[in-house]
N, CA and C atoms as a LAMMPS dump frame, in Angstrom:
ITEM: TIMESTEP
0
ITEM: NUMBER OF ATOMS
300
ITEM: BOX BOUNDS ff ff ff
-5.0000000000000000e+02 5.0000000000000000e+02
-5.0000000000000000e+02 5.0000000000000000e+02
-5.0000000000000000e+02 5.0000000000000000e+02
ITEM: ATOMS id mol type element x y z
1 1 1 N -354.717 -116.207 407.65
2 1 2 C -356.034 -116.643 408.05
3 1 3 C -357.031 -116.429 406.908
4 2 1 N -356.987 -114.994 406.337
5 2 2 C -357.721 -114.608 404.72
6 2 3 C -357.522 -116.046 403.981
7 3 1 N -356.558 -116.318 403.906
8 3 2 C -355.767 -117.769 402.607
9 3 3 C -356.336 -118.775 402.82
10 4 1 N -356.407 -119.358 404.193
11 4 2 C -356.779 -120.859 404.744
12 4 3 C -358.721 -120.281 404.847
13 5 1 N -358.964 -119.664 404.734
14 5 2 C -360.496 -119.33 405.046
15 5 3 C -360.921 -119.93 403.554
16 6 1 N -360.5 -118.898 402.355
17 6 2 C -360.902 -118.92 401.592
18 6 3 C -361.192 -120.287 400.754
19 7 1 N -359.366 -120.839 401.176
20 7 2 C -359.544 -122.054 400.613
21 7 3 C -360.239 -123.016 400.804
22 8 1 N -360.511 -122.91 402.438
23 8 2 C -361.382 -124.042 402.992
24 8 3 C -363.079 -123.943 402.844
25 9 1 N -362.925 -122.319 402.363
26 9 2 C -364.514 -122.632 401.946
27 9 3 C -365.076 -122.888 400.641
28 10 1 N -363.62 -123.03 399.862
29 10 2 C -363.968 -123.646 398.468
30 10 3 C -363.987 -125.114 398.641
31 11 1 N -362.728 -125.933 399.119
32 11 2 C -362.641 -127.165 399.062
33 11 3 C -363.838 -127.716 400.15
34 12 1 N -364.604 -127.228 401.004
35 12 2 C -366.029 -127.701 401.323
36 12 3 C -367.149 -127.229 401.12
37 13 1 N -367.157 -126.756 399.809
38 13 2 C -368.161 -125.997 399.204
39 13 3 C -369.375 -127.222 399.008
40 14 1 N -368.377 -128.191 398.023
41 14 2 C -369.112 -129.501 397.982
42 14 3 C -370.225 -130.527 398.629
43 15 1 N -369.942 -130.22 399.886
44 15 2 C -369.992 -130.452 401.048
45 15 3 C -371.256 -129.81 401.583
46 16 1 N -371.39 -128.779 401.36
47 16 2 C -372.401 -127.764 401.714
48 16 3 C -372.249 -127.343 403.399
49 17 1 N -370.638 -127.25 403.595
50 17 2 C -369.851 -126.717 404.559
51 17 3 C -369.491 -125.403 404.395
52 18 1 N -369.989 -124.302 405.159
53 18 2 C -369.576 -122.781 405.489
54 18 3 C -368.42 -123.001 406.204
55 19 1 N -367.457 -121.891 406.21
56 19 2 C -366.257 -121.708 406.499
57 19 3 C -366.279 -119.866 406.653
58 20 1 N -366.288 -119.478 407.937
59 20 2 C -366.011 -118.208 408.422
60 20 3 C -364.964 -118.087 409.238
61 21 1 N -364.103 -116.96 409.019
62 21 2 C -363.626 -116.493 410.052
63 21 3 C -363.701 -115.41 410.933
64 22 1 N -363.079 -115.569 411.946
65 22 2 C -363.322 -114.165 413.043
66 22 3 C -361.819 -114.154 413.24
67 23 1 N -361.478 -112.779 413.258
68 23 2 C -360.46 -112.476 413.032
69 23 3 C -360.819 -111.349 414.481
70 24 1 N -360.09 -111.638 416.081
71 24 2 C -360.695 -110.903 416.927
72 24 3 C -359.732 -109.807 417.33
73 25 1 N -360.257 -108.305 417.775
74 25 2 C -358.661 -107.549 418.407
75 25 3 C -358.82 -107.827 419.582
76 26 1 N -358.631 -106.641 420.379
77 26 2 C -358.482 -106.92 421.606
78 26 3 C -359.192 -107.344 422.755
79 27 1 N -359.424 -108.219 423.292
80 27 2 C -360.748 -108.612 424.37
81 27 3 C -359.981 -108.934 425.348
82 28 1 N -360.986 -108.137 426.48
83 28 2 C -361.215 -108.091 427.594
84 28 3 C -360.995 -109.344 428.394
85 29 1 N -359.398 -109.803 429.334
86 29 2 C -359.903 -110.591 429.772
87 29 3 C -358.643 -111.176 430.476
88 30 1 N -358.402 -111.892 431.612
89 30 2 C -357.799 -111.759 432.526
90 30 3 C -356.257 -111.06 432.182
91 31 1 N -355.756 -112.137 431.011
92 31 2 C -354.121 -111.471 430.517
93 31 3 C -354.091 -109.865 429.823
94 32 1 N -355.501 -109.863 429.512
95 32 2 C -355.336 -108.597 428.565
96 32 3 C -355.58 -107.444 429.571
97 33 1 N -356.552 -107.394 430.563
98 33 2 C -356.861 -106.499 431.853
99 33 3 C -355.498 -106.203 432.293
100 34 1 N -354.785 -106.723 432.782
101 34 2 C -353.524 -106.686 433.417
102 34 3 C -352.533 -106.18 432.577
103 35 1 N -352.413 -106.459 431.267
104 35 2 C -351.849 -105.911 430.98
105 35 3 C -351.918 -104.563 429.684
106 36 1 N -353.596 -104.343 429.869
107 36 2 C -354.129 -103.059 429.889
108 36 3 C -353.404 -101.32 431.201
109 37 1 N -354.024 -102.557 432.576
110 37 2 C -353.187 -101.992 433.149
111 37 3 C -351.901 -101.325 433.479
112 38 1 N -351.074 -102.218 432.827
113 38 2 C -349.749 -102.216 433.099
114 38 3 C -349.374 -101.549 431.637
115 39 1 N -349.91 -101.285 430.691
116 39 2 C -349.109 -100.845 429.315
117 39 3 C -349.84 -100.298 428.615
118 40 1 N -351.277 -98.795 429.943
119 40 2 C -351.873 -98.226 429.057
120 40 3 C -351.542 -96.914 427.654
121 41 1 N -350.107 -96.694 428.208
122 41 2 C -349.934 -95.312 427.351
123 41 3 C -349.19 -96.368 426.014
124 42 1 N -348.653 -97.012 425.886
125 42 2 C -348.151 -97.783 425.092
126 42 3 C -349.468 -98.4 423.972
127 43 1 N -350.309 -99.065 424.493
128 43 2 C -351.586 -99.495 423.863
129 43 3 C -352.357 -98.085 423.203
130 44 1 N -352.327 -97.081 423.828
131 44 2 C -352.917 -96.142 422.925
132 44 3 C -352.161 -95.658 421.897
133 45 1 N -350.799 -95.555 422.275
134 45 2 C -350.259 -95.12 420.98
135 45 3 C -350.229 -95.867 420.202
136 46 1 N -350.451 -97.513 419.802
137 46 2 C -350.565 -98.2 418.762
138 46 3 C -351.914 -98.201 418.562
139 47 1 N -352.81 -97.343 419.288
140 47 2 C -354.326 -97.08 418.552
141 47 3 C -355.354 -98.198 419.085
142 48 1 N -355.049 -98.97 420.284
143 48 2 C -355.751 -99.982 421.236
144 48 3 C -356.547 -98.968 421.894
145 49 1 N -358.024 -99.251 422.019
146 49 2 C -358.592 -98.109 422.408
147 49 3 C -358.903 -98.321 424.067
148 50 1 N -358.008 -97.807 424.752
149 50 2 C -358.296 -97.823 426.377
150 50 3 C -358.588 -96.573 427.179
151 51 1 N -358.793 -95.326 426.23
152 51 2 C -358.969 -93.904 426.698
153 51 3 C -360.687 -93.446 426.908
154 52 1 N -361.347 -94.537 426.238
155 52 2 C -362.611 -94.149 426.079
156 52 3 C -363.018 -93.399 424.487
157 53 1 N -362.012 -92.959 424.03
158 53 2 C -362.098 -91.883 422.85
159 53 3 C -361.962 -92.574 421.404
160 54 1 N -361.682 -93.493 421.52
161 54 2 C -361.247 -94.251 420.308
162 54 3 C -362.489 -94.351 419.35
163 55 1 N -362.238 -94.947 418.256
164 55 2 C -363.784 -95.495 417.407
165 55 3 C -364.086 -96.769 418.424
166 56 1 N -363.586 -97.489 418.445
167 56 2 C -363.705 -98.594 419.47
168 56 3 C -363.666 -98.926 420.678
169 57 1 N -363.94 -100.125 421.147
170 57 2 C -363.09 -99.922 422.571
171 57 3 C -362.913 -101.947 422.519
172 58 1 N -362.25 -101.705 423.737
173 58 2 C -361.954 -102.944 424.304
174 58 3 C -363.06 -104.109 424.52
175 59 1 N -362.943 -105.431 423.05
176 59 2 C -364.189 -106.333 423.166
177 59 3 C -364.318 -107.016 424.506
178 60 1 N -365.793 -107.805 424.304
179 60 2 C -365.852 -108.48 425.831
180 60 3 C -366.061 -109.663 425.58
181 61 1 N -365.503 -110.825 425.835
182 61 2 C -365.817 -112.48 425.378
183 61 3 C -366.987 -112.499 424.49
184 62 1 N -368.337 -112.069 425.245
185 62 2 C -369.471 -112.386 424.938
186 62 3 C -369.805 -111.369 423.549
187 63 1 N -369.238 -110.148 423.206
188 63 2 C -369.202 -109.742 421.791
189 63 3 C -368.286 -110.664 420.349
190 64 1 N -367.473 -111.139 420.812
191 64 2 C -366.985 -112.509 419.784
192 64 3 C -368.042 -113.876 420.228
193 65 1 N -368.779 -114.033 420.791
194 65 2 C -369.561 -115.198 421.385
195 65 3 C -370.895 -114.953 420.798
196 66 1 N -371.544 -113.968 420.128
197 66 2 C -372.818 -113.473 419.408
198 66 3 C -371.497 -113.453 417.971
199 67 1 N -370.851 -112.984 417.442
200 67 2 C -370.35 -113.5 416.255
201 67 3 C -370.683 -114.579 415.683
202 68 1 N -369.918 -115.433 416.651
203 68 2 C -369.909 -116.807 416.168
204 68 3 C -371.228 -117.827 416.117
205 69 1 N -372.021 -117.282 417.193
206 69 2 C -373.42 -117.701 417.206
207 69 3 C -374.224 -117.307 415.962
208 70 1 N -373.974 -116.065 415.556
209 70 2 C -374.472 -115.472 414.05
210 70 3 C -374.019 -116.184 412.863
211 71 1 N -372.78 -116.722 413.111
212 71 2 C -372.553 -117.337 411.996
213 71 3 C -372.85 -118.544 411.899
214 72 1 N -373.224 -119.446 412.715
215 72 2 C -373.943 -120.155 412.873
216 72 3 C -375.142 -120.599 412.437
217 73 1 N -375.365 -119.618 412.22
218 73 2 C -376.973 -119.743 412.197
219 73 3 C -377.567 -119.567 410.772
220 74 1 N -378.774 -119.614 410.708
221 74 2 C -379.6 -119.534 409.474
222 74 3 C -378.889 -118.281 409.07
223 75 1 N -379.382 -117.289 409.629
224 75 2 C -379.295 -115.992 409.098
225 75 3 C -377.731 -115.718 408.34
226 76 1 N -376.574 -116.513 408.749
227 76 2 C -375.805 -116.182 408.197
228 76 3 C -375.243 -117.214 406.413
229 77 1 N -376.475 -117.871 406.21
230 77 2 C -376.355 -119.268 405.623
231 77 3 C -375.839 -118.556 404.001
232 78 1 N -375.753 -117.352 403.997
233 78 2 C -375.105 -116.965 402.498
234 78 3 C -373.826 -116.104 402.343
235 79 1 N -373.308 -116.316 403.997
236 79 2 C -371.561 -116.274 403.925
237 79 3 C -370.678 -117.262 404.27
238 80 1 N -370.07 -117.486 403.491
239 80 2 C -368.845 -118.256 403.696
240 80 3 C -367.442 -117.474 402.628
241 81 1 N -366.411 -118.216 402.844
242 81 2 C -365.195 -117.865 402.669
243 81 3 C -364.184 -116.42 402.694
244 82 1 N -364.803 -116.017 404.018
245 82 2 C -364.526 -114.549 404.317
246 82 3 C -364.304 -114.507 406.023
247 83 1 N -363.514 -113.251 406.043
248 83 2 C -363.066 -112.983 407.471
249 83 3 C -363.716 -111.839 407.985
250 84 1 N -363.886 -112.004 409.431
251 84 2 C -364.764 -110.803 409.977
252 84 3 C -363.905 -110.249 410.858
253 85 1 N -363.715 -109.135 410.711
254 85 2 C -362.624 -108.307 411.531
255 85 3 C -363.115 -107.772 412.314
256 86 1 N -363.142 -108.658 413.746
257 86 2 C -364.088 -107.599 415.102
258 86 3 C -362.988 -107.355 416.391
259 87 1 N -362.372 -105.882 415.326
260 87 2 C -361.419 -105.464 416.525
261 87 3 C -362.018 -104.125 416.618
262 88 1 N -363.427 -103.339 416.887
263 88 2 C -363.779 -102.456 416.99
264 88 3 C -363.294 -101.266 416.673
265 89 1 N -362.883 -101.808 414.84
266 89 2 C -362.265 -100.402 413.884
267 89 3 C -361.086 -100.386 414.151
268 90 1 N -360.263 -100.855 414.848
269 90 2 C -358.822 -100.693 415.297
270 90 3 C -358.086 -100.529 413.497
271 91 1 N -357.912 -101.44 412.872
272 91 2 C -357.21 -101.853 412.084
273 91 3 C -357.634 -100.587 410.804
274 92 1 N -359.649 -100.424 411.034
275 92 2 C -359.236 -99.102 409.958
276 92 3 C -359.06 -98.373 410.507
277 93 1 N -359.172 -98.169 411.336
278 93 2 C -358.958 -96.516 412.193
279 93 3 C -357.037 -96.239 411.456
280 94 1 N -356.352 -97.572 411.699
281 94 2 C -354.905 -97.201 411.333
282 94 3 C -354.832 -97.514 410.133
283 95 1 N -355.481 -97.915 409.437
284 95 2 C -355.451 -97.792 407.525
285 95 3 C -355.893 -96.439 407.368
286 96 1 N -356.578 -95.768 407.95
287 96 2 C -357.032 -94.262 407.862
288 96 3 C -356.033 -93.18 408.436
289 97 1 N -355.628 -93.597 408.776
290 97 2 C -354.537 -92.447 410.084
291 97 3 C -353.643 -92.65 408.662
292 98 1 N -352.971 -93.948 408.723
293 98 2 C -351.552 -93.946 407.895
294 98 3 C -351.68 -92.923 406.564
295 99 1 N -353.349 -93.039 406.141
296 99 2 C -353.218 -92.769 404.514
297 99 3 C -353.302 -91.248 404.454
298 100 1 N -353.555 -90.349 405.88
299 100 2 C -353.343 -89.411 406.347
300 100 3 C -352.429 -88.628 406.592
């Protein structure tokens, strides 16, 4: 997703086409509830935050839905060809653990 972002925000640079990505973790939401439910001790040990304790916790539609609206917009008019990682620290939390 990093690869195809980047590229696509060079080859429509021209263009005066932005190219973002959202790169989302876990959100809240009928398949994922259920099987929150069903596979909470499992999800914490891969560092999915369902305990309350985590750096993060579990996104909600409407927190990737203000992302994308941000990027959208004026305010975001001097990024392009980059990924936004909104898994609420998940991914460093385990780049940090591992290097630990």
């Amino acid at each position: 997703m990093n690869s195809l972002t980047t590229e696509l925000a060079i080859e429509l640079n021209p263009r005066s086409i932005r190219v973002v990505g959202v790169a989302p973790g876990s959100i809240r939401t009928p398949m994922t509830t259920t099987d929150l439910a069903r596979d909470a001790e499992l999800l914490n040990s891969l560092g999915f935050p369902t305990d309350g304790k985590s750096i993060g916790h579990v996104g909600e539609p409407e927190e990737i839905a203000k992302i994308l609206t941000w990027c959208a917009s004026p305010e975001a008019s001097f990024i392009t060809g980059t990924t936004i990682q909104a898994d609420g620290g998940l991914l460093s939390r385990l780049g940090y653990e591992k290097g630990n």
